[in-house]
N, C-alpha and C positions, 0 to 999 in steps of 0.2 A: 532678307529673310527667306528660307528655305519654304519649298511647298509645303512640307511637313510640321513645320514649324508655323506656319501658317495654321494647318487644320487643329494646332493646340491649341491656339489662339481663339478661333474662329469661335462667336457665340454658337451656342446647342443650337438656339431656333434665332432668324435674324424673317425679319418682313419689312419691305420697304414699300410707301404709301401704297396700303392694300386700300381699294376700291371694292365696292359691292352695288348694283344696282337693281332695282326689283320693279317692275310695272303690275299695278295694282290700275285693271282699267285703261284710263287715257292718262292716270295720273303716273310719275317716276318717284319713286320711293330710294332714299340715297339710304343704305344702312353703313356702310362705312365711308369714311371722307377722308384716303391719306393717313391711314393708320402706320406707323412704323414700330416696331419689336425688336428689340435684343433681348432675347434670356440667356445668362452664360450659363455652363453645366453647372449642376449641384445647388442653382438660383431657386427659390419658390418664388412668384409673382402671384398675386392674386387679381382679378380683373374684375371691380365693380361699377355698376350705374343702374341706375330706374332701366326698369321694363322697355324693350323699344331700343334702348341704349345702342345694338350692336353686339352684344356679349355672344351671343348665341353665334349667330351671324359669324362674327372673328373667331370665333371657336372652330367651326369646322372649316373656314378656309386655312386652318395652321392645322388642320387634320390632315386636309386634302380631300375632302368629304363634299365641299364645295369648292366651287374655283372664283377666283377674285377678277372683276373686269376689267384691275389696274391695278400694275405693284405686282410684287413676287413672294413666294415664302422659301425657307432653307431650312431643311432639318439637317442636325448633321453633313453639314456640306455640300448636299446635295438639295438642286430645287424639288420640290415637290407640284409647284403649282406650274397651269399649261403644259401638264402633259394628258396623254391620254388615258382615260379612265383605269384602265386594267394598270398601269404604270403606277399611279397614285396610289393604288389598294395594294399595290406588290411595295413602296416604300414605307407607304403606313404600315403594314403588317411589318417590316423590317426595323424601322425607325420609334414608332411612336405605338406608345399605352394610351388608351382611350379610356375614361371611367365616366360613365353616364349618372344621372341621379334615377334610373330602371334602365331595365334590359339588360344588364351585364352578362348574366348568364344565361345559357340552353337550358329549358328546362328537362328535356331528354336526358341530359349526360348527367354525370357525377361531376361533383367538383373538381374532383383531379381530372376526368376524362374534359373538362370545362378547359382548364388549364393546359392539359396535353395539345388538343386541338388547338389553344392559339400559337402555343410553340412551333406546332406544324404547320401553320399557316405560315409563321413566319422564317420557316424553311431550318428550322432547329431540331436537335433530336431532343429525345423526351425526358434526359438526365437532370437531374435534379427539383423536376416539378413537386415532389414530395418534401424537401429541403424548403420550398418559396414557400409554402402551404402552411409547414412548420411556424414558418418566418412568422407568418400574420394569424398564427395559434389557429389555425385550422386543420393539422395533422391528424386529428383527429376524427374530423369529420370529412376527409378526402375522399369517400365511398358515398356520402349521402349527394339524393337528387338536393337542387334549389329549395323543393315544394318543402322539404323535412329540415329546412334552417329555420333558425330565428332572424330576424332583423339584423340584426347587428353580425349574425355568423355572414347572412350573403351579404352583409356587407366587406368583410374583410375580405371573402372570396371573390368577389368584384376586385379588389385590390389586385391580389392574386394574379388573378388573369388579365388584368391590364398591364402587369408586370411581367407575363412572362414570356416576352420577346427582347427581356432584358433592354425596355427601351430609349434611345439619346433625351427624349421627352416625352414626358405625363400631363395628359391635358384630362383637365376633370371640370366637367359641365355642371354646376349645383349638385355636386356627387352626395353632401348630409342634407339637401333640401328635408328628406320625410325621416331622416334622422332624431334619433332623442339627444339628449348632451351627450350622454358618457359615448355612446357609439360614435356622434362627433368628435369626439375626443380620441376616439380609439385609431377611425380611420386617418385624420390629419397626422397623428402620428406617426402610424405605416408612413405616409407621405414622408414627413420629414427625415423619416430612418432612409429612406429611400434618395433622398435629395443627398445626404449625407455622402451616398458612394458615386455621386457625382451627377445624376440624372436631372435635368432641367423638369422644374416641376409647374404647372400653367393652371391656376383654378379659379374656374370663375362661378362668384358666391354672393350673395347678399350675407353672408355670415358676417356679425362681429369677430367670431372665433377665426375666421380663414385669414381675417384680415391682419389678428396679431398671430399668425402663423407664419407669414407671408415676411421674406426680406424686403418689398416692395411691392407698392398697389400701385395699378392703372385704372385710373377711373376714365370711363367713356361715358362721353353724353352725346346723343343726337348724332353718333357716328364718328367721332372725336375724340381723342386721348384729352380729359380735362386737367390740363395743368394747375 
């Protein structure tokens, strides 16, 4: 098999026994134990377990947000994990959407100006950010700050801007946690429209709804993928 033919292949995100270890005190706190990951592109997986579980934890070591103290992660073919700090935050802004359940947006900029800026981060020019905006029925609202949305509008524009480094994977941390239905409904959709054009998509949810969203769930307990 050709190298190339290789990186078709290759899962979007792949992790092998990721490790995490925390000291609390004198005492060692294990949050992950040997976690492994394939998501192939255009997969949704959704990640649940009780509070403690690790969710959080496994989330930002596949960001690159935190580093794992054993095991590796690969976005896109490339590692991301043990490198140096500025290196991680230059493939996360290349590789991977992040959508948080707050903070998505500056509350300084406009929506589009929200979007503009991550495209520039992630070294992209500014064409079509008005087209994604559309996408998730916010064209209309591309001039307003955050403070003059509704709920559910920063919600789509959360989307938005997690999307617009066009990224190999979308990782979403209880993204409808403070959500009502329909807005859960509205954004897992984005998602799935999104999974559709091949993007590996990674959410972890206590949601019923994420879970029949989701082509597969990883449940973790006590640091552990629970089979």
């Amino acid at each position: 098999m050709t190298a190339l033919q290789q990186a078709l292949v290759a899962p979007a995100l792949h992790t092998t026994d990721l490790y995490r270890f925390y000291r609390a005190g004198d005492e060692e706190v294990l949050a992950l134990r040997g976690v492994s990951v394939n998501v192939a592109a255009g997969e949704v997986i959704a990640v649940t377990g009780p509070s403690g579980s690790g969710k959080s934890t496994l989330m930002s070591c596949l960001a690159g947000i935190d580093e794992p103290d054993g095991g590796a992660v690969w976005v896109g073919g490339e590692r991301i994990s043990h490198r140096y700090d500025g290196e991680r935050a230059a493939l996360r802004a290349r590789h991977i959407g992040v959508l948080r359940q707050t903070d998505n947006l500056l509350d300084h900029l406009t929506v589009l100006q929200n979007v503009q800026l991550a495209r520039r981060i992630a070294r992209r020019n500014s064409e079509g950010c008005m087209a994604l905006l559309e996408s998730v029925g916010m064209g209309d609202r591309a001039g307003h700050r955050p403070s003059q949305l509704s709920g559910g509008e920063a919600a789509r524009a959360a989307v938005a801007v997690a999307l617009a480094n066009d990224p190999v994977v979308l990782l979403a941390d209880e993204p409808t946690g403070e959500l009502d239905s329909e807005t859960e409904r509205q954004v897992l959709t984005l998602l799935r429209e999104r999974a559709h054009t091949g993007t590996a998509v990674v959410v972890a949810s206590h949601s019923p709804a994420v879970r029949r969203l989701a082509d597969r769930v990883l449940s973790l307990r006590e640091g552990r993928i629970d089979d």
